[in-house]
N, C-alpha and C positions, 0 to 999 in steps of 0.2 A: 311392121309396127314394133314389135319386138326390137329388131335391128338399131331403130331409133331409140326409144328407151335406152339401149346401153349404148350407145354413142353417147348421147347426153350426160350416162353416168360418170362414163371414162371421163369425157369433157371436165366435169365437175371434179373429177379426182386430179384431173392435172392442174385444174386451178387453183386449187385449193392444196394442191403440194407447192405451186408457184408463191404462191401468197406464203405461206410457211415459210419458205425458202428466203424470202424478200424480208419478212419480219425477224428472222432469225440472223440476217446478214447487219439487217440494221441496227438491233439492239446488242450487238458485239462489236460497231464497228465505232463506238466510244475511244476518244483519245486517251491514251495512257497516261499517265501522271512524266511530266518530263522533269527531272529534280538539277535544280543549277549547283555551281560549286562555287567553292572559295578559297584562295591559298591562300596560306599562313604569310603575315606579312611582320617588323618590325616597328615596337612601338616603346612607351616608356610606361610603365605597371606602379603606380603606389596603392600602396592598401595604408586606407585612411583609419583613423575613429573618430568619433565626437564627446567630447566632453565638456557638459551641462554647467555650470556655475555662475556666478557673479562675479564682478569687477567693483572693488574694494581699495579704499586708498592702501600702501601700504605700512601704515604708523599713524595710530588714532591714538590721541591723548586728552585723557580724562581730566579736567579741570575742579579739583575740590578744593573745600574751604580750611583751611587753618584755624577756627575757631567756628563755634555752632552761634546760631544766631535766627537771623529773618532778615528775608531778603529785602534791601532796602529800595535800589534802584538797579535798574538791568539797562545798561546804557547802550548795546550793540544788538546787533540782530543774526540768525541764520543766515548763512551764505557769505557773510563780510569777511573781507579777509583783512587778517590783523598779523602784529608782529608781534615777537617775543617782549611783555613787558607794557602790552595794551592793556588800558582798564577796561574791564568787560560789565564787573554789576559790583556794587557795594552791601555790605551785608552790617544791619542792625544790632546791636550784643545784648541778649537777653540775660542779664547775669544768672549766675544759679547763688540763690539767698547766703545758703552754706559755703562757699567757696569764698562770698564776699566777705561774708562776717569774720571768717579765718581771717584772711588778709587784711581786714582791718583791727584786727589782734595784734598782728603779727607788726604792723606799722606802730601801735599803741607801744609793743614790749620793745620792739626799736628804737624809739624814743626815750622809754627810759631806759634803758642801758645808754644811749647814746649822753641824757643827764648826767647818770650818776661818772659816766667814764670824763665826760666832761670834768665835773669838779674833783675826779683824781688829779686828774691833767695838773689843772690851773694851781691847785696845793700844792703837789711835790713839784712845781717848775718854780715855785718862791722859792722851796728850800734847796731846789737843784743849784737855783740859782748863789744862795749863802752857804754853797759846799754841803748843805747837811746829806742831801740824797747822791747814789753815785751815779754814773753817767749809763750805766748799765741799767740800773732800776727803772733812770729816769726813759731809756730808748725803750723799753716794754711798756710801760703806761702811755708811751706816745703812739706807740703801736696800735696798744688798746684802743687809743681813741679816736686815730683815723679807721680801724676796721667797725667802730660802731655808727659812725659816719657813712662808712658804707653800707652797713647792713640797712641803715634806716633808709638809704638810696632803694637798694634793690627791693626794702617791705614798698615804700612808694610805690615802682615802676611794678612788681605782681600788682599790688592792684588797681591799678589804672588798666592794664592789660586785661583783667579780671572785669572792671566795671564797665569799661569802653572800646577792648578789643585792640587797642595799640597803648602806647606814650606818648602823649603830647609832645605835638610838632616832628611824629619819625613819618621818614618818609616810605616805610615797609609795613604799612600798616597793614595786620591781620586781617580788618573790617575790608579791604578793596581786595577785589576778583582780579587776578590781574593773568594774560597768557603766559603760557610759562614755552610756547614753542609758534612759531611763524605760520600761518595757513592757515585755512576756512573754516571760520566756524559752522560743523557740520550740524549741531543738535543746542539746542539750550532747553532742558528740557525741564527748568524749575521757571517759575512766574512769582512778580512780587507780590512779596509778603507769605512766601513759600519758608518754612522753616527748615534750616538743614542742621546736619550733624558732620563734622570735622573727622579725619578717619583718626581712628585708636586701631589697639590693638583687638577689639571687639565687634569693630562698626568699617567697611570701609571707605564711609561715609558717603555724602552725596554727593552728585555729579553737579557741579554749576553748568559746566561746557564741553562739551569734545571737538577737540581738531586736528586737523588733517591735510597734510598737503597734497594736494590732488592732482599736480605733477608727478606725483610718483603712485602709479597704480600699479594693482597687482591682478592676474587673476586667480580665481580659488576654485577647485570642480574637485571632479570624483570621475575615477575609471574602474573600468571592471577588473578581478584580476585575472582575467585570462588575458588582458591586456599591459598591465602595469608590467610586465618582465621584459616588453621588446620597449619602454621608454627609458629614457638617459638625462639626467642634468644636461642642460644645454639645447635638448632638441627643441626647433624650430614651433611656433604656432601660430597660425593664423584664430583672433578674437573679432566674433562677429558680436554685434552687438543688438540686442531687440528693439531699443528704443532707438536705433540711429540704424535705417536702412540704406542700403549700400555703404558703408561703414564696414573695414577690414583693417585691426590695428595687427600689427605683429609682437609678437611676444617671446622665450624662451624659458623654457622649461627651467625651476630652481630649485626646488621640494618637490619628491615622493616621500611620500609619507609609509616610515617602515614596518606601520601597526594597518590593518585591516577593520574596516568596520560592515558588521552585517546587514542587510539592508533590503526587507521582504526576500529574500532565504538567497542573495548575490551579496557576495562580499564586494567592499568598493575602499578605493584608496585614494586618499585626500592630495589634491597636488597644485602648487602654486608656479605661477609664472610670471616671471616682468615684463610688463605691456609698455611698450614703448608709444608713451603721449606727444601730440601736434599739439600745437600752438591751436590751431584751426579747429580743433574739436574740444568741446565744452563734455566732460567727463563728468557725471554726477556718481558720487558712491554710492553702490547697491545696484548699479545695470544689471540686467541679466545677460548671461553671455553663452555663446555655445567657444569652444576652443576645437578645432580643427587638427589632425596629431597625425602626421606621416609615420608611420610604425616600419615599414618598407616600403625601396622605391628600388626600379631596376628599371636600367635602361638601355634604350637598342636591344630590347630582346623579342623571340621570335614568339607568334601569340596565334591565338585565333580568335574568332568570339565561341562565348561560352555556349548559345544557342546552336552551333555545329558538335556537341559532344553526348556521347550516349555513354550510358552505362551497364554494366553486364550485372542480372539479377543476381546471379548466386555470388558472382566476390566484389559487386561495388564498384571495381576499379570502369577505369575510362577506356573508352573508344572512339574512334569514328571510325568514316568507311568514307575510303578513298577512290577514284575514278582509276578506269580501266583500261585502256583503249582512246579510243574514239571518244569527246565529248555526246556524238548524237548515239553512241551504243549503250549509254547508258549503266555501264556494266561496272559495279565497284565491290569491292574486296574490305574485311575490317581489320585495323592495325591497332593496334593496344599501344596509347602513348603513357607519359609520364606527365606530368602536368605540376608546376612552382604555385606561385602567387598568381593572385586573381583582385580586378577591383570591381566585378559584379558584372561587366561588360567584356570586358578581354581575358582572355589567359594564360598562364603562361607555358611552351611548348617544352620540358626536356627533354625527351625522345619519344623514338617511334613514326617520325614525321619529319619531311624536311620543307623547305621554302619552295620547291617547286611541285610540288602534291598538289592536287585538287580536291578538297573535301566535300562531300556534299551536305548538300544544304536540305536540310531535314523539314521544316517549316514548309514549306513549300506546298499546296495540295490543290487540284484540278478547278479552276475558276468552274460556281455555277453559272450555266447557262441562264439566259434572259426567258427563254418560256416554261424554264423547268422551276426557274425562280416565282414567274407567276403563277405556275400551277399549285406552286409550295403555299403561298400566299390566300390563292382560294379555298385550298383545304382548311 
């Protein structure tokens, strides 16, 4: 009896070192992580930027009044396009009391001077005439009296100009609004019976109309400056535009602006481009626009993607780790490259690496299994 007892113990112990042995074979016999590579290959690298602005005609011209008044009649509309010399709105002349009542003084004292030089005239040209006066006396009192002929001309014409804004029958009359340059009216931004003021040296008066030739656009943004040193007069841009999708005008660079402005604690610098306008696209001023800006570009150079690169904790600089051997041994080594421009995707290789290297690929990690995934799941 005894004898049996420890059989059955033994039994049990070798089973039970078998089972251990079987659980232990299995739970190590997991596949190892297999990590794929990638050579470095040839490509073309720009590092972009973007810059934010609007599309702007490039010359807007203010339309003000020669005389103050009230607007009489406003014969055009926004958007019409006019030439140099269009009548646009007519304006009413409200006189100022004191200006007219001069002027009509000043007509009054013209008059008589213009009398009294009269009846010099006509006296001493009797006696010029029977020798008594000499020919010299008599060409000054003739003088006299064609300049007070004028004078009462010009008291006239002040106040007609004064009472009604022009002189009867001119055809420049100060009362009509007229274009003073060819292209769209962008704004009218008085309504009749709107009163204006005429620019002085005090006032610079008010706007009847602004326009614009909307052939010739510009764009206007702002770049950071840690940006503004790699642009150039001249460089290239691509103008996308918000309100017209799929819409790419091109443009070039014409002003950097050589002042800085601050702008929530980034300095930013103001910069203009000429956008070359189609026939085919209706440009309104004020689009908003993103501008597109190749800062560098290099090309046929040797790259990897940025996802194959590591970095060493204590000095920053770059890595990777290159294959060894055999693809299935698995076995890679790290080499410290040097590394150019980068456009977020690729980058650029200067040394440390050549074209036939294998890098690996870092990303890469052991697919879960289908019942380790549902076990995950019912937890």
């Amino acid at each position: 009896m005894n004898k049996i007892v420890k059989y059955i113990l033994i039994g049990v112990l070798v089973l039970g070192a078998l089972w251990a042995a079987v659980f232990f074979i299995k739970s190590n016999s997991k596949s190892t992580i297999t990590y794929e590579t990638q050579q470095p290959f040839k490509a073309t690298i720009e590092n972009k930027t973007v810059a934010t602005g609007k599309v702007i005609p490039q010359d807007e011209v203010e339309i003000k009044p020669q005389i103050s008044g009230i607007i009489d009649k406003i014969l055009l509309e926004e958007g019409v396009k006019v030439k140099a010399g269009d009548l646009i709105a007519v304006i009413k002349v409200v006189p100022n009391e004191q200006a007219l009542y001069q002027a009509q003084g000043r007509v009054r004292n013209a008059e008589l001077a213009l009398n009294n030089a009269k009846i010099e005239y006509e006296r001493n040209k009797t006696l010029y005439d029977r020798g008594v006066v000499s020919n010299q006396d008599f060409i000054n009192l003739q003088l006299a009296y064609e300049q007070a002929k004028q004078e009462l001309k010009n008291a006239n014409a002040d106040y007609q100009i004064i009472r009604r804004g022009s002189i009867g029958g001119s055809a420049a009359a100060n009362t009509n609004i007229r274009a003073t340059v060819s292209g769209t009216i962008l704004e009218i931004p008085v309504k009749e019976g709107d009163q204006v003021i005429q620019a002085n040296n005090f006032n610079d008066g008010t706007s009847i109309a602004t326009i614009a030739d909307l052939g010739k656009m510009i764009f206007e943004g702002k770049v950071d400056e840690g940006e503004v040193g790699k642009l150039s007069v001249g460089t290239p841009l691509k103008i996308t535009l918000g309100a017209l999708e799929d819409t790419e005008l091109d443009a070039k660079l014409r002003f950097i602006a050589p002042k800085g402005i601050e702008e929530t604690g980034a300095v930013q610098f103001k910069i203009e481009g000429d956008v070359e306008v189609t026939d085919d696209i209706f440009i309104r001023a004020g689009y908003s626009a993103n501008a597109s800006i190749v800062l560098e570009k290099k090309e046929d150079i040797l790259v990897i993607p940025e996802a194959l690169l590591q970095f060493d904790k204590s000095t920053n600089k770059p890595y990777v780790e290159v294959a060894v051997g055999a693809e299935e041994d698995q076995k890679f080594e790290r080499k410290d490259i040097e590394i150019g421009i980068s456009d977020g995707v690729n980058v650029e290789i200067l040394s440390g690496i050549t074209a036939e290297d294998r890098v690996k690929q870092w990303n890469k990690t052991e697919p879960i299994k289908k019942g380790e995934e549902e076990g995950t799941d019912n937890a």
